[in-house]
PAGUPA-325233 format. One record per residue: residue number from 1; x, y, z of N, C-alpha, C in turn. Coordinates in pm, 1 decimal, decimal comma. Example, Ala and Ser with C-alpha at 12.3 -4.5 7.8 and 13.67 -1.06 7.14 Angstrom:
<rs>
r nr = 1&n_east = 1319,0&n_north = -569,0&n_up = 780,0&ca_east = 1230,0&ca_north = -450,0&ca_up = 780,0&c_east = 1320,0&c_north = -330,0&c_up = 780,0
r nr = 2&n_east = 1285,0&n_north = -225,0&n_up = 708,0&ca_east = 1367,0&ca_north = -106,0&ca_up = 714,0&c_east = 1290,0&c_north = 3,0&c_up = 787,0
</rs>
This chain:
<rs>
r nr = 1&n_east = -4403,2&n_north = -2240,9&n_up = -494,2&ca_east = -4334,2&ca_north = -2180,1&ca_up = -606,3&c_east = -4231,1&c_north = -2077,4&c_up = -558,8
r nr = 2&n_east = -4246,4&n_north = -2010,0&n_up = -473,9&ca_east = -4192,3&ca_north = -1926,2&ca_up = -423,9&c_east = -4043,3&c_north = -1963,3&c_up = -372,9
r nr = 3&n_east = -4120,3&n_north = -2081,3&n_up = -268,5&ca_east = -3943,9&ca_north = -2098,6&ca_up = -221,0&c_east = -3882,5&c_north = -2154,0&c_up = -319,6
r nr = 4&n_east = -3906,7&n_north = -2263,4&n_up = -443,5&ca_east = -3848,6&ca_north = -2282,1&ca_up = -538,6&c_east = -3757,2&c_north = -2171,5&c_up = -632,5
r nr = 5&n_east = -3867,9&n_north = -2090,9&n_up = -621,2&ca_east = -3741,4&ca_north = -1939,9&ca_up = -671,1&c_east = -3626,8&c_north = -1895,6&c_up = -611,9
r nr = 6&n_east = -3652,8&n_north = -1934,2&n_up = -491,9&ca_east = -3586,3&ca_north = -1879,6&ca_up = -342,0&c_east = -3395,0&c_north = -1982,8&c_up = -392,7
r nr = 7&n_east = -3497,5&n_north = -2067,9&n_up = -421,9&ca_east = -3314,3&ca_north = -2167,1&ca_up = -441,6&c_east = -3221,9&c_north = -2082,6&c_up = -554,2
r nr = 8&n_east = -3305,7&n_north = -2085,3&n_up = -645,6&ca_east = -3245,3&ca_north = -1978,6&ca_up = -783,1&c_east = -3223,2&c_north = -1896,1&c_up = -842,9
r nr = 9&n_east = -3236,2&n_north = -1783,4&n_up = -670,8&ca_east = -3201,7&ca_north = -1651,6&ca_up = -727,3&c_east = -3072,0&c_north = -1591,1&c_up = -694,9
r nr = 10&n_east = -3074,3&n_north = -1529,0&n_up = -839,1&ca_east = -2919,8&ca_north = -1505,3&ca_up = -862,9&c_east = -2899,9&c_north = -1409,4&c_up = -786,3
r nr = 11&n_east = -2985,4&n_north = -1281,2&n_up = -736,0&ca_east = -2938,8&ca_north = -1198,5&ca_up = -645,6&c_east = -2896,8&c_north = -1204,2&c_up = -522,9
r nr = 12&n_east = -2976,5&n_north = -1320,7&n_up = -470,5&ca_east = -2912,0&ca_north = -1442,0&ca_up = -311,1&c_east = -2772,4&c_north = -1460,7&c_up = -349,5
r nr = 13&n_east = -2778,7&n_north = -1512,9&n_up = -454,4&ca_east = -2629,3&ca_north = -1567,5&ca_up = -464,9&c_east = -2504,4&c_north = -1480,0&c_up = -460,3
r nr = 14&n_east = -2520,0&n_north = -1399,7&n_up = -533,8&ca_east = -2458,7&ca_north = -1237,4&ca_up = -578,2&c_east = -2382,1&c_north = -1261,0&c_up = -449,1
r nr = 15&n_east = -2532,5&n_north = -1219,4&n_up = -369,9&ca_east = -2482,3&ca_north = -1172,1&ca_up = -220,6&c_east = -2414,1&c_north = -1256,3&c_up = -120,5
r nr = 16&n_east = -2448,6&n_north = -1404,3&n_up = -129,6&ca_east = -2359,8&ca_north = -1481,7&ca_up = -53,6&c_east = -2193,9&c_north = -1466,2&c_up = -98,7
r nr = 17&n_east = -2181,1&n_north = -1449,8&n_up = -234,8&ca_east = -2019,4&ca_north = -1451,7&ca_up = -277,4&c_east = -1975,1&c_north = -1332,3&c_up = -200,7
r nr = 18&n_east = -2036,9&n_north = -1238,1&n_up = -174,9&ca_east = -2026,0&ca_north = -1114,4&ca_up = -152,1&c_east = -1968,3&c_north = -1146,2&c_up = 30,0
r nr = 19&n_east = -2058,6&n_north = -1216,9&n_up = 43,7&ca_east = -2020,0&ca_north = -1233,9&ca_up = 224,9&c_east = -1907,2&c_north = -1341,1&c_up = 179,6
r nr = 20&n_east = -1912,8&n_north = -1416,3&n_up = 141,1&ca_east = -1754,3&ca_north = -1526,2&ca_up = 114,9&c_east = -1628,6&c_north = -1382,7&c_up = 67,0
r nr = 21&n_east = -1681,4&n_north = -1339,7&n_up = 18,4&ca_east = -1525,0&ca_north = -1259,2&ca_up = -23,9&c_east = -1479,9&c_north = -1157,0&c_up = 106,3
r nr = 22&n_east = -1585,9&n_north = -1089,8&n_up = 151,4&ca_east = -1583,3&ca_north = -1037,8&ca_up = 276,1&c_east = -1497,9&c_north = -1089,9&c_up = 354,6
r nr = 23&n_east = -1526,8&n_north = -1214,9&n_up = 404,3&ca_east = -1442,1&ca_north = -1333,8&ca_up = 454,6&c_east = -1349,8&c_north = -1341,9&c_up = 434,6
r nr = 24&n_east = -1295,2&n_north = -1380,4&n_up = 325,9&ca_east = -1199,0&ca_north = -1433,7&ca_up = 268,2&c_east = -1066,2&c_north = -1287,9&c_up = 243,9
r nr = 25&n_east = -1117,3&n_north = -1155,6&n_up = 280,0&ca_east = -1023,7&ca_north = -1035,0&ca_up = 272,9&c_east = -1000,0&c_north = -1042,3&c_up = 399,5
r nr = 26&n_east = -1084,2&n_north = -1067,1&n_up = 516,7&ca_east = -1099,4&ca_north = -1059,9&ca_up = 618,1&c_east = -950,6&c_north = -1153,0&c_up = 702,2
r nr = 27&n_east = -1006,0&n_north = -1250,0&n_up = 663,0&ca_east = -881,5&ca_north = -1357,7&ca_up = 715,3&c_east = -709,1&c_north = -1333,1&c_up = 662,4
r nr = 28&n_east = -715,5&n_north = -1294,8&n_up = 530,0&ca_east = -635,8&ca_north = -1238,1&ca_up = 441,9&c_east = -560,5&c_north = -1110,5&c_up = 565,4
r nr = 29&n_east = -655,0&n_north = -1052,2&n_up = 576,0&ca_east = -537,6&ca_north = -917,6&ca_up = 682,4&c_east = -565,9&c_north = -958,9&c_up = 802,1
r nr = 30&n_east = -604,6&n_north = -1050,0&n_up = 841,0&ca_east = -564,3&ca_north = -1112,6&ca_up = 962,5&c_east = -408,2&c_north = -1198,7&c_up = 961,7
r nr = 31&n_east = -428,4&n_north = -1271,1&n_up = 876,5&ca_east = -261,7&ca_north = -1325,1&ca_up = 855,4&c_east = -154,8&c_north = -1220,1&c_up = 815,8
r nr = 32&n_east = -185,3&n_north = -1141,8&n_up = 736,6&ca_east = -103,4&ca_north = -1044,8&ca_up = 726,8&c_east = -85,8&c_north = -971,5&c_up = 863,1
r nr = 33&n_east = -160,4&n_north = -949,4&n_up = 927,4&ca_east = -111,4&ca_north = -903,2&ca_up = 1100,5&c_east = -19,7&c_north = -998,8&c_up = 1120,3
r nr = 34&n_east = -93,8&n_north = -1124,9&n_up = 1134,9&ca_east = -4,3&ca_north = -1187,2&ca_up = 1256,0&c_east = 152,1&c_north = -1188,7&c_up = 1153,5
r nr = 35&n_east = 147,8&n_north = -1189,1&n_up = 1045,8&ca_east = 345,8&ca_north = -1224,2&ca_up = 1008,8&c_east = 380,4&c_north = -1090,1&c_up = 1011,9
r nr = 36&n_east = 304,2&n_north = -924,9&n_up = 1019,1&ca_east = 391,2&ca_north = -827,2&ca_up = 1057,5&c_east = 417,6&c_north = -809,9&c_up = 1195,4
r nr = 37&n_east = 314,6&n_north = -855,9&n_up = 1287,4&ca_east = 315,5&ca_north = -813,9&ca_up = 1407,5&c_east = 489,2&c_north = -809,8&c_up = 1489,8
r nr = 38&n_east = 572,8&n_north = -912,8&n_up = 1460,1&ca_east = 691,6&ca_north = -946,2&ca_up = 1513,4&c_east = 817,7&c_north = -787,4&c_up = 1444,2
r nr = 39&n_east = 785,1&n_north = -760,3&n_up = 1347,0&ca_east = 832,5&ca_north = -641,6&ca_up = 1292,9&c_east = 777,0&c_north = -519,9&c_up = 1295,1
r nr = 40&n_east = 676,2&n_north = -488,2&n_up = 1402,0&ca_east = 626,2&ca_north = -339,5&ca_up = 1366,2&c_east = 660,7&c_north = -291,5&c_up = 1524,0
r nr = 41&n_east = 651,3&n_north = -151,0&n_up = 1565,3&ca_east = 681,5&ca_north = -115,7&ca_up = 1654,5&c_east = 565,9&c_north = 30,1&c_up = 1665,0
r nr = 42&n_east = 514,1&n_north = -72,9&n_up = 1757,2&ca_east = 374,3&ca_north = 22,3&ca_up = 1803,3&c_east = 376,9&c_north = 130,8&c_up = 1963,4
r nr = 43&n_east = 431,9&n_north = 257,4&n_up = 1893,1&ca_east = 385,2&ca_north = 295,5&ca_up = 2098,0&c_east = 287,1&c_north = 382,3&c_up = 2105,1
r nr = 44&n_east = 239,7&n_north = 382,0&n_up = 2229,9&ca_east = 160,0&ca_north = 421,2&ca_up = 2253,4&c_east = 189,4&c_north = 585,4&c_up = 2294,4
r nr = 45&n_east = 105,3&n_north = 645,9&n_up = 2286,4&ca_east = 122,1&ca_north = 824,0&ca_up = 2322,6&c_east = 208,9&c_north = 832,6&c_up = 2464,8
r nr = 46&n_east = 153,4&n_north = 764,8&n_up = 2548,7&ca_east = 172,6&ca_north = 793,7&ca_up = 2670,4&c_east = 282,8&c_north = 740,9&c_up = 2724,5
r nr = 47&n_east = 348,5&n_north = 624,5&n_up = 2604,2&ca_east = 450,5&ca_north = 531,1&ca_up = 2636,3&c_east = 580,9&c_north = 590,7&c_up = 2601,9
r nr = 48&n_east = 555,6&n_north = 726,4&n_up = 2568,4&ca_east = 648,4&ca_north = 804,8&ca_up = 2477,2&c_east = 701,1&c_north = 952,8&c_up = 2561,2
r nr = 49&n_east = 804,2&n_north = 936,7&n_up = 2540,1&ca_east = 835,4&ca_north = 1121,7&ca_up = 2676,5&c_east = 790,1&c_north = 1223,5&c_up = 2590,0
r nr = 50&n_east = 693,5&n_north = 1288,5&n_up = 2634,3&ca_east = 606,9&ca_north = 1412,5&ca_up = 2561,9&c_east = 715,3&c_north = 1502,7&c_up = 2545,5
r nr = 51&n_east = 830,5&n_north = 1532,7&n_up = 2649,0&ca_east = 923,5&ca_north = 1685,4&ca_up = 2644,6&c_east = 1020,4&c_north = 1636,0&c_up = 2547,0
r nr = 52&n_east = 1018,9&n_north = 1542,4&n_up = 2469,5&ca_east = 1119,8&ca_north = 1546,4&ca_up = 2359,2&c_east = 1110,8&c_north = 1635,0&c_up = 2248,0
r nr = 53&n_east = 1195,2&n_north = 1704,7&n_up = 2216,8&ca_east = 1193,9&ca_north = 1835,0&ca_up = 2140,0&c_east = 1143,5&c_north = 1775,7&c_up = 1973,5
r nr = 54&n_east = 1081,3&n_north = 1870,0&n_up = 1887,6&ca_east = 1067,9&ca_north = 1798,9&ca_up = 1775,6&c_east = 1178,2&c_north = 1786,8&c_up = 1696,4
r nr = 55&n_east = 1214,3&n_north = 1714,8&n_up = 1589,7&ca_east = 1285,7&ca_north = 1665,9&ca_up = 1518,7&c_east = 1297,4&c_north = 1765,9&c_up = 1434,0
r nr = 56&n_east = 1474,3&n_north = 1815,4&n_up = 1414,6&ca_east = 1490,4&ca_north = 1896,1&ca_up = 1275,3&c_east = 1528,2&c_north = 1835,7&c_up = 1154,7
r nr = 57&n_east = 1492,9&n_north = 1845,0&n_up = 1037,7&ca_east = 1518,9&ca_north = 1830,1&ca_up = 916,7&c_east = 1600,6&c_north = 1964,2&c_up = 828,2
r nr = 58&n_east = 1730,2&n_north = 1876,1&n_up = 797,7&ca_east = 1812,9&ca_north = 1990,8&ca_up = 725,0&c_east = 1823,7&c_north = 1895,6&c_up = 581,8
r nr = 59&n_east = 1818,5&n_north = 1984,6&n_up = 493,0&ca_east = 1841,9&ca_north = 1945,5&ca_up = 341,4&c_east = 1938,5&c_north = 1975,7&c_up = 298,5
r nr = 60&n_east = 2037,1&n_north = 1873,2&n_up = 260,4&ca_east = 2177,4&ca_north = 1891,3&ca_up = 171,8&c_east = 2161,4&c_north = 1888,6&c_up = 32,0
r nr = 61&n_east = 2209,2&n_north = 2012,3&n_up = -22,6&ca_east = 2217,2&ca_north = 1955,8&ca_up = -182,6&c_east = 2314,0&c_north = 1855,7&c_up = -239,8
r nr = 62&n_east = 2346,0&n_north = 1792,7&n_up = -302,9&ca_east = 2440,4&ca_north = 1764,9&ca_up = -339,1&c_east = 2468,7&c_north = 1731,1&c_up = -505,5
r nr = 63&n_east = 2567,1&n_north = 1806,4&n_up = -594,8&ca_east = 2560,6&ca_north = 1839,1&ca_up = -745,1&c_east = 2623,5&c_north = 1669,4&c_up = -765,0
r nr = 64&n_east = 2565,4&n_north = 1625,2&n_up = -895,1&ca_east = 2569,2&ca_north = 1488,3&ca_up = -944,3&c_east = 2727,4&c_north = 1529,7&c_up = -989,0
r nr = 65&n_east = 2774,6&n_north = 1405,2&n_up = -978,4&ca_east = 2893,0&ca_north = 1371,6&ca_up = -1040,5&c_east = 2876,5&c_north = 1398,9&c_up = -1194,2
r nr = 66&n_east = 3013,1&n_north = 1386,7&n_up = -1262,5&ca_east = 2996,7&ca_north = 1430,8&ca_up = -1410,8&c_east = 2950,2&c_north = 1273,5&c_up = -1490,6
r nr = 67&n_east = 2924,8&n_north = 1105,7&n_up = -1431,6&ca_east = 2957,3&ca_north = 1012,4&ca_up = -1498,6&c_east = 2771,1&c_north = 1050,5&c_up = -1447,9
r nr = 68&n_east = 2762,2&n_north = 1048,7&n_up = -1301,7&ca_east = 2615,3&ca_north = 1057,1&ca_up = -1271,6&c_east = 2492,5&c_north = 1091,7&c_up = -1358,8
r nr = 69&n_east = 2599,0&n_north = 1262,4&n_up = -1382,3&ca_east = 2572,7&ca_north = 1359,0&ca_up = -1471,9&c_east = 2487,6&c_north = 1318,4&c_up = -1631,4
r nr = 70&n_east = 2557,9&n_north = 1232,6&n_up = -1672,4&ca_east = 2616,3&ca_north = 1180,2&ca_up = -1807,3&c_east = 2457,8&c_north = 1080,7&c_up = -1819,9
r nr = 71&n_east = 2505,5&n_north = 998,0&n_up = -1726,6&ca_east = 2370,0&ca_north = 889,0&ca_up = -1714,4&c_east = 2214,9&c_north = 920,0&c_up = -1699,5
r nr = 72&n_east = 2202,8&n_north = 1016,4&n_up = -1635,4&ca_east = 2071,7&ca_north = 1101,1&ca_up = -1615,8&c_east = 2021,0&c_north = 1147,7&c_up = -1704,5
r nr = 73&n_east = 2141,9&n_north = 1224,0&n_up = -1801,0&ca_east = 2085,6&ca_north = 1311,9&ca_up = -1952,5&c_east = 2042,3&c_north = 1197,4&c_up = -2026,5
r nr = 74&n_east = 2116,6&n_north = 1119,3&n_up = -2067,1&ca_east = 2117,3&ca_north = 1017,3&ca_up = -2124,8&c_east = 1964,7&c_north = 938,6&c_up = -2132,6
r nr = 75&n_east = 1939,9&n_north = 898,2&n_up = -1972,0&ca_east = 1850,7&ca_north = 823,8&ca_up = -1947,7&c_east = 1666,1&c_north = 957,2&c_up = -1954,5
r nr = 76&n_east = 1684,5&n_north = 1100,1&n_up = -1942,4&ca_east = 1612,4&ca_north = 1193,7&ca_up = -1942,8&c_east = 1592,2&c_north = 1199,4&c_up = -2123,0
r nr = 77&n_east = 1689,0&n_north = 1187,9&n_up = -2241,3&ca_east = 1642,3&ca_north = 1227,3&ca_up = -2343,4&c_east = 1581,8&c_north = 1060,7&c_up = -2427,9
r nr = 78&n_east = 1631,4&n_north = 991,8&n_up = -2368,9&ca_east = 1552,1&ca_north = 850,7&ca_up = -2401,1&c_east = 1421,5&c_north = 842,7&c_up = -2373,0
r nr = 79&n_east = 1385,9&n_north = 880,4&n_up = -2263,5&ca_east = 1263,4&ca_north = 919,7&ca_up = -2206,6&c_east = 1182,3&c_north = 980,0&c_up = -2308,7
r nr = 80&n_east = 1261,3&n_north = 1107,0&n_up = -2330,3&ca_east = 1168,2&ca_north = 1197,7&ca_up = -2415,7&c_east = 1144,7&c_north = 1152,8&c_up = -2571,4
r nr = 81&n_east = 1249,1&n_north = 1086,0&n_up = -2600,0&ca_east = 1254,1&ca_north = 1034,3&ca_up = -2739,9&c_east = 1151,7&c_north = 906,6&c_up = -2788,5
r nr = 82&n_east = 1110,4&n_north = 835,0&n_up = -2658,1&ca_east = 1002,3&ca_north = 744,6&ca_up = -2667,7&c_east = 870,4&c_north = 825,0&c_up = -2607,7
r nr = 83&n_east = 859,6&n_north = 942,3&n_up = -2537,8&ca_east = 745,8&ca_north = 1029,5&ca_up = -2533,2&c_east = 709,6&c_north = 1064,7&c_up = -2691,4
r nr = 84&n_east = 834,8&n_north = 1146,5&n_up = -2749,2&ca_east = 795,4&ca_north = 1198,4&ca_up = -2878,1&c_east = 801,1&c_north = 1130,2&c_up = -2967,3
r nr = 85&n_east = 848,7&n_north = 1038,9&n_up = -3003,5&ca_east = 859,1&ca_north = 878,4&ca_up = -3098,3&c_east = 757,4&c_north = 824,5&c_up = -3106,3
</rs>
């Protein structure tokens, strides 16, 4: 009787889908490696000259044009008019 249950339990089963999907994500970012691999650029710490100075970041403002201007308000009170609408 027992192993007869053994065929029909739904919690076995649960769990086998559970290892199939496992699988099946598994292989999933495996192919996804292999079609990025040709486009990514991996180095390594050591592959890299340590005395390179760090990188500066400067921020430019720059004021929108008046048509820019125009389109932004425009597209900002539409916004709000389907917030408050």
């Amino acid at each position: 009787l027992s192993s007869f249950e053994l065929w029909f339990d739904i919690d076995s089963l649960s769990e086998a889908e559970n290892v199939v999907a496992a699988e099946r994500e598994q292989n999933i970012l495996s192919m996804l490696h292999q079609i990025l691999t040709p486009f990514l650029l991996r180095r390594l710490k050591t592959d890299v000259a340590l005395e390179v100075p760090p990188k500066k970041e400067i921020v430019v403002y720059a004021p929108l044009t008046a048509k820019q201007e125009t389109l932004y308000t425009a597209v900002v009170n539409k916004t709000i008019a389907k917030v408050l609408g």
